[in-house]
BADOPA-440808 format. One record per residue: x, z, y of N, C-alpha, C in turn; chain. Coordinates in steps of 0.001 Angstrom, whole numbers, plus 500000, padded with zeros to 6 digits. Layout:
<palos>
PALO    neast      nup   nnorth   caeast     caup   canorth    ceast      cup   cnorth   unit
PALO        X        Z        Y        X        Z         Y        X        Z        Y      A
...
</palos>
This chain:
<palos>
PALO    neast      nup   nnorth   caeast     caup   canorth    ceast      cup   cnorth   unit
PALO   383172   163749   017538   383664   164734    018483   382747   164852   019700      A
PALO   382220   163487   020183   381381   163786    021147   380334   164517   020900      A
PALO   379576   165130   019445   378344   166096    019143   378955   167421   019542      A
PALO   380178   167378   019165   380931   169020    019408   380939   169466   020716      A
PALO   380390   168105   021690   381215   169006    022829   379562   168886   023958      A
PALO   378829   167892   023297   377483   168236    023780   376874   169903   023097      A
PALO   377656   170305   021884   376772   171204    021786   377876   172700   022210      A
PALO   378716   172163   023386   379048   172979    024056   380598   173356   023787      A
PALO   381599   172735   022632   382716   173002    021929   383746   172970   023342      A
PALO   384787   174007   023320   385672   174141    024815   386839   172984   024405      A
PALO   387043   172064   025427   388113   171329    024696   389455   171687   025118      A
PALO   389599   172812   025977   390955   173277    025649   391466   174731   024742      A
PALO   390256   174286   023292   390402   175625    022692   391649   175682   021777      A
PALO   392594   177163   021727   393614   177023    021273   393484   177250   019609      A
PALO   395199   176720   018879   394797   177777    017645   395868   178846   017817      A
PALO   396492   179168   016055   397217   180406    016263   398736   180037   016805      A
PALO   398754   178503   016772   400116   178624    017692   400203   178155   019365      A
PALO   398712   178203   019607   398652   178174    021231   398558   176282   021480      A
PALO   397902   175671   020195   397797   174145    020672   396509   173654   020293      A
PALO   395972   172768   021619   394704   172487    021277   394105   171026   020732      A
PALO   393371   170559   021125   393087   169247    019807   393721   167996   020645      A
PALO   394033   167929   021513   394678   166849    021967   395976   166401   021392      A
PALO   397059   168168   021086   397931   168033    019980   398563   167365   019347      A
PALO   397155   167544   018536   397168   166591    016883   396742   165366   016927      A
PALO   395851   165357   017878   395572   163767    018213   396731   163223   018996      A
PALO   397980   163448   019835   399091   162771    020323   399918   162738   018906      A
PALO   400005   163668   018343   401105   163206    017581   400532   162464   016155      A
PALO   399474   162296   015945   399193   160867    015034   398311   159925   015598      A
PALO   398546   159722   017034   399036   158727    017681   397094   158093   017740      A
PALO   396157   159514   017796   395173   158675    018105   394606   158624   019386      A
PALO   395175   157358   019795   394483   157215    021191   393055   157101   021704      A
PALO   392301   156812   020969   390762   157130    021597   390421   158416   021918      A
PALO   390971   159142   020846   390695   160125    020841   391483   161168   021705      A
PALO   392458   160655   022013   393090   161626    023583   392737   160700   024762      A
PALO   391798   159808   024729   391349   159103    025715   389846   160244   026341      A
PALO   389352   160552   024966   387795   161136    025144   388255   162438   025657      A
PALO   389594   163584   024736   389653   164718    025235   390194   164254   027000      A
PALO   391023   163954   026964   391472   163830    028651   390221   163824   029575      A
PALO   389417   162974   028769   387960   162632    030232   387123   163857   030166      A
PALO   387432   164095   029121   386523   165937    029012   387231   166770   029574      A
PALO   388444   166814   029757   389176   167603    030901   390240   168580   030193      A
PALO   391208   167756   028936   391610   168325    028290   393237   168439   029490      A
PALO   393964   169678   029089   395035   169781    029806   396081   169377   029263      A
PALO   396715   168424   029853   397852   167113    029291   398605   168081   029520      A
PALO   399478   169289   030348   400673   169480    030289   400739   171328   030030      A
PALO   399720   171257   029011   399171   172759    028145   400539   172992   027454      A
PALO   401263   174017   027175   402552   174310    026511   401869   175300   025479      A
PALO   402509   175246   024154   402138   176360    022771   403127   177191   023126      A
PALO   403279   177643   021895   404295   179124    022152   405561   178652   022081      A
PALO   405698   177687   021853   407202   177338    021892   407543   176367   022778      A
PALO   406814   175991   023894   406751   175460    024775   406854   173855   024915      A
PALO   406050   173728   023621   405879   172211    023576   404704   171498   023993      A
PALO   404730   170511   024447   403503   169569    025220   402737   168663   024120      A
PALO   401988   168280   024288   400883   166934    023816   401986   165976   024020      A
PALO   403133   165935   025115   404012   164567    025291   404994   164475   023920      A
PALO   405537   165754   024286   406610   166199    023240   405766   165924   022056      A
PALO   404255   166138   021323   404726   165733    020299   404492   164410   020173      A
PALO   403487   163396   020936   403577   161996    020954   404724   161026   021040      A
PALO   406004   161491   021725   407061   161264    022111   408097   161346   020582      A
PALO   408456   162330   020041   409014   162660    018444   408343   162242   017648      A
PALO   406687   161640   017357   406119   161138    016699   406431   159566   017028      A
PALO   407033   159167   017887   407352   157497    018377   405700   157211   018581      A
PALO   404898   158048   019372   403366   156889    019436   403681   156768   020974      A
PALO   404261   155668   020955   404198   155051    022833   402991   155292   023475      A
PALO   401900   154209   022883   400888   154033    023557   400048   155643   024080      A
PALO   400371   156316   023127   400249   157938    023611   400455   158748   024562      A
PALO   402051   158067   024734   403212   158597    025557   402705   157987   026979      A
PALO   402258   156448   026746   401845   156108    028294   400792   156524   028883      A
PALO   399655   156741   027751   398455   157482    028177   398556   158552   029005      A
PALO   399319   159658   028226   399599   160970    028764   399913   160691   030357      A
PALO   401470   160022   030558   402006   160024    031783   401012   159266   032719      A
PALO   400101   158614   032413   399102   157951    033414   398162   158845   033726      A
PALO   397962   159731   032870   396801   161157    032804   397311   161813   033648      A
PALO   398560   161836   034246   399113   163270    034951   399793   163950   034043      A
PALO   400123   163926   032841   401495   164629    032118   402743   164995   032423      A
PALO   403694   165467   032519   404909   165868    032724   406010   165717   031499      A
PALO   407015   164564   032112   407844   164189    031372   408374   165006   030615      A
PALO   408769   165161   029488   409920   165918    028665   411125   166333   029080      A
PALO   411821   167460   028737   412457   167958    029041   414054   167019   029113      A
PALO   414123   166182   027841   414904   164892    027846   414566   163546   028713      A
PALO   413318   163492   029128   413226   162398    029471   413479   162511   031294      A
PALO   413569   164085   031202   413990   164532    032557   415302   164242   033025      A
PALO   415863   164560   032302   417465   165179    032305   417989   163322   032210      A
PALO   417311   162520   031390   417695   160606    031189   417253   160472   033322      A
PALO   416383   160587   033236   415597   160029    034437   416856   160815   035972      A
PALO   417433   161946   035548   418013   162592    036557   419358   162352   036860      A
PALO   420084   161621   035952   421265   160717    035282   422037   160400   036900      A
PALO   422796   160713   037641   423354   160028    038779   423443   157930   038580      A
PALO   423122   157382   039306   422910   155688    038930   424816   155666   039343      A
PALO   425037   154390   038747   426244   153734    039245   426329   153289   040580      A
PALO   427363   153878   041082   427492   153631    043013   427720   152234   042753      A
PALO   427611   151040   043746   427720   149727    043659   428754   149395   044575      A
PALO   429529   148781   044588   430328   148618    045570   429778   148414   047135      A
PALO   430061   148149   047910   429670   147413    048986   428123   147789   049783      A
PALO   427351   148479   048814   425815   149001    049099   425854   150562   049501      A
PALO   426608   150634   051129   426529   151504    051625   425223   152132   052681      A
PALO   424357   151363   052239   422672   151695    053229   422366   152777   053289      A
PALO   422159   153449   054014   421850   154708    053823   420134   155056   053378      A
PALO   420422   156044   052381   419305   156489    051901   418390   157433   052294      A
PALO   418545   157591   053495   417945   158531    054600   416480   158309   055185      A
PALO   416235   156540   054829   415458   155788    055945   414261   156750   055252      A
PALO   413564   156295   054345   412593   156673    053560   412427   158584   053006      A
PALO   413326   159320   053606   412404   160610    053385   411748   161106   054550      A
PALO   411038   161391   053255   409397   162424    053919   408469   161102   053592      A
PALO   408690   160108   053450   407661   158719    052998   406977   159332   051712      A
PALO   405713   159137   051716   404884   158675    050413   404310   157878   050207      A
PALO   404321   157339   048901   403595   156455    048491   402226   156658   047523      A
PALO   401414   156301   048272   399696   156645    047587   399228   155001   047061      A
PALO   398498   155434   045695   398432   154501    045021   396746   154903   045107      A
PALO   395632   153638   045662   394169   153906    045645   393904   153709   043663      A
PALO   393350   154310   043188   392919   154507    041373   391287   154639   041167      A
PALO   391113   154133   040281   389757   154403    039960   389717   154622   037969      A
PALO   388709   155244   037760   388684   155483    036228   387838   154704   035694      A
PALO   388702   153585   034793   388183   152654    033975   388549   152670   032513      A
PALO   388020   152398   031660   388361   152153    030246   389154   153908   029392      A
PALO   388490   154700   030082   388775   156316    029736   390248   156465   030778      A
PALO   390675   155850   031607   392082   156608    032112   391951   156075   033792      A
PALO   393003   156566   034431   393076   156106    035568   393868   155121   035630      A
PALO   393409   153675   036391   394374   152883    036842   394272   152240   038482      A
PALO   395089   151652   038852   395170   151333    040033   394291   149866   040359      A
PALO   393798   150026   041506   392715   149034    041677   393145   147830   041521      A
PALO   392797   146872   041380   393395   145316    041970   392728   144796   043106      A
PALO   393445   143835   043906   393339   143101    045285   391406   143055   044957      A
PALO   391072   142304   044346   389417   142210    044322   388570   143174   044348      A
PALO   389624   144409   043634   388568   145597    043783   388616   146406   044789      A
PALO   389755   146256   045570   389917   147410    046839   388938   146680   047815      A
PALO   389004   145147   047641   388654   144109    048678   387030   144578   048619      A
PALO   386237   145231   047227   384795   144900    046926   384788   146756   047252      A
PALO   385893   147590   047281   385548   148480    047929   385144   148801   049126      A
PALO   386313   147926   049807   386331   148138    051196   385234   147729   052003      A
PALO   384488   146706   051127   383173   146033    051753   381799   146946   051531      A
PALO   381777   147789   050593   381035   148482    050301   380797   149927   051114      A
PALO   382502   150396   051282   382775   151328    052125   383633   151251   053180      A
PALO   382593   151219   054169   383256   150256    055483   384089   151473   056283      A
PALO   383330   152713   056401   383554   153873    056635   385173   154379   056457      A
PALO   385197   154267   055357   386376   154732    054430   387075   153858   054960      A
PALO   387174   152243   054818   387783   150958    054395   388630   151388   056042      A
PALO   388294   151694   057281   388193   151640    058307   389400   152559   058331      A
PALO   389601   153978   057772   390817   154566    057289   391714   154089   056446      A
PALO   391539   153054   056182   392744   152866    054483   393049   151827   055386      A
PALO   392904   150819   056615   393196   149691    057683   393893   150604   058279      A
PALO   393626   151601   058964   394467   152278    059797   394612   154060   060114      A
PALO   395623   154269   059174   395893   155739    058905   395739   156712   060113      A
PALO   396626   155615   061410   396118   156605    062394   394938   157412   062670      A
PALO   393944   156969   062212   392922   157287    062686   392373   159021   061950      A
PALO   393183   159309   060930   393062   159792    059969   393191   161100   061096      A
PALO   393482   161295   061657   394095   162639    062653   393152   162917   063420      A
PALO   391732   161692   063418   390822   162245    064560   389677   163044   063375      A
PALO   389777   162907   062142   388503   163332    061348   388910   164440   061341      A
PALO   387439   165243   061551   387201   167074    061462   386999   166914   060048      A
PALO   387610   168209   059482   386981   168768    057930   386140   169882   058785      A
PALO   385156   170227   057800   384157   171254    057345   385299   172219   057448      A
PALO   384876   173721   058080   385288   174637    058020   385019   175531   056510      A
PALO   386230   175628   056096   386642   176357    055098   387386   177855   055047      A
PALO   387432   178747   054111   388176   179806    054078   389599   179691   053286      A
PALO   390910   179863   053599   392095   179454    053771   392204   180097   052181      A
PALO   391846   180824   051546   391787   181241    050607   390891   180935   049356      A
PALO   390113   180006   049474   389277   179076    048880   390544   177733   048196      A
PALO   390001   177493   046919   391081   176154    046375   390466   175246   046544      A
PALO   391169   174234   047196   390757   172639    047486   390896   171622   046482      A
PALO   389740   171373   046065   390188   170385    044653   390215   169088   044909      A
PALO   390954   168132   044282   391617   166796    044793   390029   166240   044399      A
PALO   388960   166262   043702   387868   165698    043530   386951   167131   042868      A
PALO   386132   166852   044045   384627   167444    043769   383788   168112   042641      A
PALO   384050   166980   041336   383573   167288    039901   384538   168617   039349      A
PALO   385488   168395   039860   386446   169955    039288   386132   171157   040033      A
PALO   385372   171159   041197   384618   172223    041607   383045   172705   040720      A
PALO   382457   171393   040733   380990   171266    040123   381315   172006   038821      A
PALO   382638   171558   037998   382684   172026    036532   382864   173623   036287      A
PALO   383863   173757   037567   383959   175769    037602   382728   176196   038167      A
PALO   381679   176209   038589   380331   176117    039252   379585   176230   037375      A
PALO   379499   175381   036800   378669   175119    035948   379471   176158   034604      A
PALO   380785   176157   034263   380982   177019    033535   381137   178300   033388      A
PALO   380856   178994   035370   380750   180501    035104   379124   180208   035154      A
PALO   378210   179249   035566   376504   179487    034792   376612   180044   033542      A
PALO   377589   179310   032762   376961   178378    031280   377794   180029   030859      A
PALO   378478   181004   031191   378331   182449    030593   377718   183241   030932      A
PALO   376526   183086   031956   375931   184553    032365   374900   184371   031326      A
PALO   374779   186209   031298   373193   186559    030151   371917   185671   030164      A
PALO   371443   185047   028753   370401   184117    029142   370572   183054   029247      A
PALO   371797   182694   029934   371848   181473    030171   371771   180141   028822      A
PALO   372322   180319   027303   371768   179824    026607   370461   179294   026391      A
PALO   369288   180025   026916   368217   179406    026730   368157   177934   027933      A
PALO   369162   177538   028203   369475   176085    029272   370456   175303   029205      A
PALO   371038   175908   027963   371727   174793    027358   371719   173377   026920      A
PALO   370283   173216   026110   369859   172469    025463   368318   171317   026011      A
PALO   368173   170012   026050   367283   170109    026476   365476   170740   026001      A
PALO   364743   170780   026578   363428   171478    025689   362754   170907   024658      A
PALO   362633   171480   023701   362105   170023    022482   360572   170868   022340      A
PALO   359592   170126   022847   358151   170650    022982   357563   170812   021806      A
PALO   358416   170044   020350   357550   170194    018912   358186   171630   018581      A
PALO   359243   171468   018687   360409   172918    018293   359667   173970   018720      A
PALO   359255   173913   020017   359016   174960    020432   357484   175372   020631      A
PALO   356461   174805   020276   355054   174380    020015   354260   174565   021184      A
PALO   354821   173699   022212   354451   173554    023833   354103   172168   023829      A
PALO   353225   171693   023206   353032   169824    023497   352756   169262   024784      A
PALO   352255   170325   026145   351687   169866    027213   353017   170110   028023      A
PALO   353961   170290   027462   355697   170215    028668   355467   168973   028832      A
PALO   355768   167702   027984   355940   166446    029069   355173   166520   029899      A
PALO   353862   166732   029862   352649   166336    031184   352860   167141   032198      A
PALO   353691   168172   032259   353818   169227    033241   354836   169033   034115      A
PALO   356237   168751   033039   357449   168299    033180   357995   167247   032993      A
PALO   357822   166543   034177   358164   164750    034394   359565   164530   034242      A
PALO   360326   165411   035183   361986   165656    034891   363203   166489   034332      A
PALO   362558   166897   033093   363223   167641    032390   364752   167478   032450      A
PALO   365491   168839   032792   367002   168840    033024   367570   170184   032451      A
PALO   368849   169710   031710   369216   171332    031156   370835   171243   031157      A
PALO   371558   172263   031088   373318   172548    031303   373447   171737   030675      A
PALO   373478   171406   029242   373941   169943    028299   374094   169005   028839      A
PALO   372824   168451   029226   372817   167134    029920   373998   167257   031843      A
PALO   373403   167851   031996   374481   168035    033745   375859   168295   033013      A
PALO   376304   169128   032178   377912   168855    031545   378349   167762   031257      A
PALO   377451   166899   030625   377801   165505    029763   377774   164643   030785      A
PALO   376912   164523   032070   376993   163388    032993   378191   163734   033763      A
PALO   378843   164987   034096   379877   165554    034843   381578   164828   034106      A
PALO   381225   165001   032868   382600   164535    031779   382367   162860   032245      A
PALO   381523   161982   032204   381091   161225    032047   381344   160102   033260      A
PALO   381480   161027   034185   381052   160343    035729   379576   159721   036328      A
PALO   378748   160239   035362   377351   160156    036153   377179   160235   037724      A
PALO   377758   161306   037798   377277   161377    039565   378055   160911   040509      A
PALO   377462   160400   041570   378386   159860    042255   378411   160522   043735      A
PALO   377408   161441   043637   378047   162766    044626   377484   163895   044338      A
PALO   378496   165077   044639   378228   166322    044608   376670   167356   044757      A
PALO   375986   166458   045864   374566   166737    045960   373627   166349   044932      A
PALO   374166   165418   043991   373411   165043    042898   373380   166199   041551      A
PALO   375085   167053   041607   375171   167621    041030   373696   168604   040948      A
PALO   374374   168819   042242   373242   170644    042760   372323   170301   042509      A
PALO   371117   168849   043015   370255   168468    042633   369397   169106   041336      A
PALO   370626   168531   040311   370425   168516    038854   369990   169960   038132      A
PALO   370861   170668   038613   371018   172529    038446   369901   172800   039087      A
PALO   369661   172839   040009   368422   173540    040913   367177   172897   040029      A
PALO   367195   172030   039678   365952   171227    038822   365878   171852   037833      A
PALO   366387   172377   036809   367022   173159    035789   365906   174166   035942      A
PALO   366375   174955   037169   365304   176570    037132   363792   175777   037793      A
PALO   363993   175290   038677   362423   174626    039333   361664   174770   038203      A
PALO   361766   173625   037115   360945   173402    035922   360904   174227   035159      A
PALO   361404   175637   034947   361823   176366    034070   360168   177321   035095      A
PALO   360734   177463   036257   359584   178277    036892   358055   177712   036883      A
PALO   357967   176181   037108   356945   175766    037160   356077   175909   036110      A
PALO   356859   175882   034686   356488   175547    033353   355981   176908   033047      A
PALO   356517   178239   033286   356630   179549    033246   355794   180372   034090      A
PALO   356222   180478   035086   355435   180968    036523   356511   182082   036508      A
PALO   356781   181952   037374   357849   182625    038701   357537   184536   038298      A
PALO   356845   185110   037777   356219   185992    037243   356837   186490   035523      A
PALO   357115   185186   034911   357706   185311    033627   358498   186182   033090      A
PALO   358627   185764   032086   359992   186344    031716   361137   185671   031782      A
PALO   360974   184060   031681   362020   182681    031829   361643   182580   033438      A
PALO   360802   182584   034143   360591   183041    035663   361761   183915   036179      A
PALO   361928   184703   035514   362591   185874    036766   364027   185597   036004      A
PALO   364215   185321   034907   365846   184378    034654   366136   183574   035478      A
PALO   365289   182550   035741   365801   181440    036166   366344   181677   037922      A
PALO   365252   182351   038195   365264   183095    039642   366626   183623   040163      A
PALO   366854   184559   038821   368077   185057    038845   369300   184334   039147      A
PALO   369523   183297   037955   370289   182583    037343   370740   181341   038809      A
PALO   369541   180920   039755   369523   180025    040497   370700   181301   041688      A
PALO   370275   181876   041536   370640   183094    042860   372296   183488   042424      A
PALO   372779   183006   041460   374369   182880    040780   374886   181580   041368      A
PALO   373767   180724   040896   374235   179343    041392   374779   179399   042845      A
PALO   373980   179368   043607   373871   179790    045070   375058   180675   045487      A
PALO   375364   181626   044855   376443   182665    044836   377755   182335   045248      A
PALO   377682   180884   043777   378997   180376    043404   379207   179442   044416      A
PALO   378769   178763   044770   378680   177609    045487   378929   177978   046856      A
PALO   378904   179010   047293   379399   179733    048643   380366   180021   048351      A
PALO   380959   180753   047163   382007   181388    046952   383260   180381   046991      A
PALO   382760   179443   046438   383942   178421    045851   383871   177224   047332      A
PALO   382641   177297   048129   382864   176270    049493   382166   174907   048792      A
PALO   381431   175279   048041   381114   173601    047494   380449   172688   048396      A
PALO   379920   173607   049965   380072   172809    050866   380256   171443   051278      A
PALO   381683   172314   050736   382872   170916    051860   382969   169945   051189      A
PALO   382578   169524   049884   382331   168201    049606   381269   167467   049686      A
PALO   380269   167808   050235   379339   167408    050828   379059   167011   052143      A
PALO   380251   167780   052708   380145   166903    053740   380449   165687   054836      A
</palos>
């Protein structure tokens, strides 16, 4: 599955009853394999035409370990498991406390993505965070402080994504449809294409494939690495070509979309 999706396969593609491969992989209960679609950015709480989930069918299939995956992914309980969970509890005698103290409270859990899913850090790892990121660590000690940081000015009408890479990915998949853009899909294979002097020219060869696959992947570990990557994309495309070309005045183009998007969408503000 991972060849399918380097050579570009959508992983939330539907069939004729509106369900995509995560599906069939919850309901025979294969978990690697809704481990890989999830990290590719498959949608856990996608409904078919009859408004059934990836939970629903892991859940009627009895595959637990499925069932926990999902709900750790961000899934949405079942429609039964709603209605169990919404159940009024037994009043207790004597336990008249009022339940007032705690609204408007939240509780934030710090997570990191290990072993294909998200889980919550342990004492050693927040401890080897916090030492690493003193910056940060300095807010997660004391929330107050949280009220003096400026954000980057944004447009109120722009969507704020809870992490960065889900901006980078809408960025990279309206590239990966404009005209042309196929010829940057793939990386350049100099025998294929009977150019033997590309390596000597082109030290850092970079193409949409590769920047998709490190994006699914967690390669980057910031947003500027992304852009980096893309802008390198046309550089070498021009250098190799000359700016004059015919892959010249694509790439030219193609960079000038990039640029487009990346204003459009504020990709900015995670950078800064």
């Amino acid at each position: 599955m991972e060849k399918l999706f380097e050579y570009g396969a959508e992983v939330n593609s539907e069939d004729i009853n509106g369900q995509t491969a995560l599906f069939y992989c919850a309901r025979e209960g294969h978990k690697d394999m809704c481990i890989l679609l999830i990290k590719k950015g498959a949608n856990v709480n996608k409904q078919d035409k009859k408004h059934q989930t990836a939970m629903n069918f892991a859940k009627n299939n009895k595959k637990q370990e499925v069932v926990q995956l999902l709900l750790e992914s961000g899934a949405n309980l079942t429609k039964e498991a709603q209605a169990e969970k919404q159940k009024p509890s037994k009043k207790v005698p004597g336990n008249k406390k009022k339940q007032t103290d705690n609204i408007g409270l939240k509780k934030y859990v710090l997570t990191h993505y290990k072993d294909g899913m998200w889980k919550p850090v342990s004492e050693e790892e927040l401890k080897e965070f916090m030492e690493r990121n003193k910056e940060v660590g300095a807010y997660l000690q004391n929330p107050g402080l949280l009220g003096s940081l400026k954000l980057p000015p944004v447009s109120e009408s722009v969507q704020i994504y809870d992490h960065w890479d889900k901006a980078a990915k809408k960025v990279l998949s309206h590239l990966w449809k404009q005209q042309g853009a196929w010829h940057f899909f793939e990386a350049v294979d100099p025998i294929k294409l009977n150019i033997p002097d590309y390596p000597n020219v082109i030290k850092n060869p970079m193409d949409f494939g590769t920047i998709k696959l490190k994006l699914s992947n967690g390669s980057y570990g910031k947003c500027k690495e992304f852009c980096n990557d893309v802008e390198l994309v046309f550089a070498n495309c021009i250098r190799y070509n000359g700016e004059a070309s015919d892959f010249g005045v694509l790439a030219k183009k193609l960079l000038e979309e990039f640029k487009k998007q990346c204003q459009l969408i504020s990709l900015d503000y995670y950078m800064s």
